[in-house]
C-alpha positions, -999 to 999 in steps of 0.1 A, spaced: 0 0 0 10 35 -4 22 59 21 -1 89 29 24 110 15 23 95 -18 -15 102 -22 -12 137 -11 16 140 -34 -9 129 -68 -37 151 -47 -14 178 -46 -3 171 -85 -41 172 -90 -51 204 -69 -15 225 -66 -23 243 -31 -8 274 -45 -38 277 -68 -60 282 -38 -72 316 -28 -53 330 -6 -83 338 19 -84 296 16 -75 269 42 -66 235 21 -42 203 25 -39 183 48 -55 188 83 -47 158 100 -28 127 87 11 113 94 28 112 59 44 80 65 7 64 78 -5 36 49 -34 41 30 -56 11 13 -92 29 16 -101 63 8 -136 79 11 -141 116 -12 -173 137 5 -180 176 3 -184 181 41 -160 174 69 -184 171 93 -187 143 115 -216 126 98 -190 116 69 -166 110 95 -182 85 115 -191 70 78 -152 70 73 -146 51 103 -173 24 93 -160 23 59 -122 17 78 -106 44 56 -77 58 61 -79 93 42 -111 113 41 -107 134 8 -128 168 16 -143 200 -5 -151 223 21 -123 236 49 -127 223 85 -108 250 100 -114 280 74 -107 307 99 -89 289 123 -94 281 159 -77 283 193 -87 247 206 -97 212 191 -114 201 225 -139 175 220 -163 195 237 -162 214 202 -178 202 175 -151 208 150 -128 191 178 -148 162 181 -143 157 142 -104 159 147 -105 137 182 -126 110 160 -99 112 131 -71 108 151 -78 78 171 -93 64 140 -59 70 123 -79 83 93 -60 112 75 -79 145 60 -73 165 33 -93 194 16 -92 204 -19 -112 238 -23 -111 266 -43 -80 248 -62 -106 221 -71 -131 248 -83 -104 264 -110 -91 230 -121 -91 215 -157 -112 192 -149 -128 205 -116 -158 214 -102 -181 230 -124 -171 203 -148 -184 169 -127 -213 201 -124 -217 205 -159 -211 166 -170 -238 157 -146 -263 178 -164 -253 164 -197 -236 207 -209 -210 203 -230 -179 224 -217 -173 251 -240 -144 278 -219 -141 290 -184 -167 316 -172 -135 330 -153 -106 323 -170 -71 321 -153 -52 344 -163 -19 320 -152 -33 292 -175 -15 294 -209 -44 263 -219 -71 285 -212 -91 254 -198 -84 266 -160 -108 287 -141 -136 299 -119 -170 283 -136 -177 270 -170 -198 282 -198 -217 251 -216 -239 246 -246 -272 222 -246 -269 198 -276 -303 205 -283 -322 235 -272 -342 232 -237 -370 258 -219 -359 273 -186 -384 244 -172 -369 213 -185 -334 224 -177 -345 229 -140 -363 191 -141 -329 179 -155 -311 198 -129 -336 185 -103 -335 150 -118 -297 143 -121 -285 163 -88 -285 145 -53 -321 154 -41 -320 177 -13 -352 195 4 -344 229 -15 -347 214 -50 -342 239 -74 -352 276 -77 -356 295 -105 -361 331 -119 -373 343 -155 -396 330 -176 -399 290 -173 -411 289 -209 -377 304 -226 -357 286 -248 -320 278 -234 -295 269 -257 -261 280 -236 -254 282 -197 -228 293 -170 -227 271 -142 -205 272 -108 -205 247 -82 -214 264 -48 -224 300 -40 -226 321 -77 -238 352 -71 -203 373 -69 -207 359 -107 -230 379 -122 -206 405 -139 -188 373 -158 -221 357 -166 -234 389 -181 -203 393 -202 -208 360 -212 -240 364 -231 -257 333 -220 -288 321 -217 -292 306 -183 -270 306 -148 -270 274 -129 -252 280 -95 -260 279 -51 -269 303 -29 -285 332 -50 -293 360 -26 -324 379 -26 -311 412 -36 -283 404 -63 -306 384 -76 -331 406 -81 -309 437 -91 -294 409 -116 -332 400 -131 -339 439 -132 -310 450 -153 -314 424 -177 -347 429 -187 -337 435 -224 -318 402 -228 -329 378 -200 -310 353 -188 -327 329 -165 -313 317 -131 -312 286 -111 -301 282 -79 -299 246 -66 -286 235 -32 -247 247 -21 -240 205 -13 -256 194 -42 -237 215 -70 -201 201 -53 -213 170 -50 -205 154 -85 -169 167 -78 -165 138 -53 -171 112 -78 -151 130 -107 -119 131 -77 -128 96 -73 -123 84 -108 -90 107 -107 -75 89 -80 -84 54 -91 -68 61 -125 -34 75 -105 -38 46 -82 -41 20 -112 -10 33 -128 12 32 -101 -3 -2 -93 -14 11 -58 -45 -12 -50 -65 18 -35 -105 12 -29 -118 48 -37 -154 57 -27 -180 85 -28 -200 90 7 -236 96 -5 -243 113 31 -265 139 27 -250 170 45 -270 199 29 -281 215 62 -321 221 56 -338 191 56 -375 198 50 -392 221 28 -430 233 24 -446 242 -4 -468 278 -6 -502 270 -3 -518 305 -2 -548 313 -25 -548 351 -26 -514 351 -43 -493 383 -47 -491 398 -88 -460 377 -99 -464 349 -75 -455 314 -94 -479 289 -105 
């Protein structure tokens, strides 16, 4: 079996850390470099939901999206619940490692498992890299349909082929319009709009759409709409775990590793309900 420090070396090969932003907390968290590894388990959330599933599993990394420790700490007790995740990793001997905003900007990265799970084909980066003489790196991806969808059906495929989650998928403009091109970004979107305007497309597939960028966004393009969709923050990162996956199993095959790779399907969107409007004097505008 490898050594833990070989993995993170073909993660790191994968996701170079310096491509993070700088405001960014990624590597690895926990782990000894000369630990073995035979088992690895990729999630979005290092929370300890996926790593009591790690523990079952009897993995020795946990391969992560989000930061644990984004803005640092003073303690890991176990009183804490960010501590309790590091206590349970530890005596586990199960390694962590995160790979986040240098997974969103990598050829192939986020929005790409994003985009290949909704069946877009991958045309440029909505935020190109400017350090990427390729072009192919960058924040987002703009995406053609192969055949032309309305605003409607490309939210029932969004809803259809993402993991379900109790938010489902919004959507603002006209459900009738035809899409034929689309800017999507894995996780919150909104700080996107300028790019996704520039980009001329037809619809914006993203997370976390606030009420007031988004509205200010519908407002001033009234003369050339372009639709948005917001879908769930877990479920737009999600297909990254299983595109990492297939990554590492490749690396793994080659150098004749033996590694079992495999994709937690723990839910860890935080809302877990949602209820419908049911009111019969509806506002002007409300949907149907």
């Amino acid at each position: 079996m490898p050594l833990l420090s070989d993995v993170i070396a073909a993660l790191e090969n994968l996701w170079p850390a310096e491509r993070a932003e700088s405001w960014d907390a990624v590597g690895t968290v926990v782990g000894d470099p000369d630990q073995e590894v035979g088992r690895v388990l990729f999630a979005v959330d290092p929370v300890q939901e996926t790593v009591d599933e790690a523990v079952k599993l009897g993995a020795d990394l946990l391969v992560v999206h989000h930061p644990l420790y984004l803005r640092g700490t003073t303690t890991v007790a176990a009183s804490t619940f960010k501590g309790r995740v590091v206590h349970t990793l530890i005596k586990n001997d199960i390694a962590l490692h995160v790979a986040h905003t240098n997974a969103d900007t990598a050829d192939p990265g986020v929005s790409d498992a994003l985009a290949g799970a909704l069946d877009l084909r991958v045309v440029r980066p909505l935020v190109p890299d400017p350090t990427d003489p390729g072009g192919r790196r960058g924040l987002g991806r703009v995406c053609e349909l192969d055949h032309p969808l309305t605003v409607r059906e490309l939210a029932a495929r969004a809803a259809e082929r993402l993991p379900a989650t109790a938010q489902g998928i919004r959507v603002a403009g006209d459900p009738d319009a035809l899409v034929r091109t689309v800017a999507v970004s894995g996780g919150s979107g909104d700080s996107l709009f300028d790019h996704v305007r520039a980009a001329g497309v037809d619809a914006f597939l993203t997370a976390d759409l606030r009420h007031h960028p988004a509205s200010e966004f519908m407002a001033a393009r009234a003369h050339r709409p372009i639709a948005l969709l917001d879908a769930a923050h877990w479920a737009t990162e999600w297909p990254w775990c299983e595109l990492a996956a297939a990554q590492l199993d490749e690396i793994s095959d080659r150098h004749g590793w033996g590694l079992r790779v495999h994709v937690s399907k723990t839910v860890t969107d935080p809302w877990t309900a949602h209820a419908a409007s049911t009111a019969t004097d509806e506002p002007t505008g409300a949907p149907n």
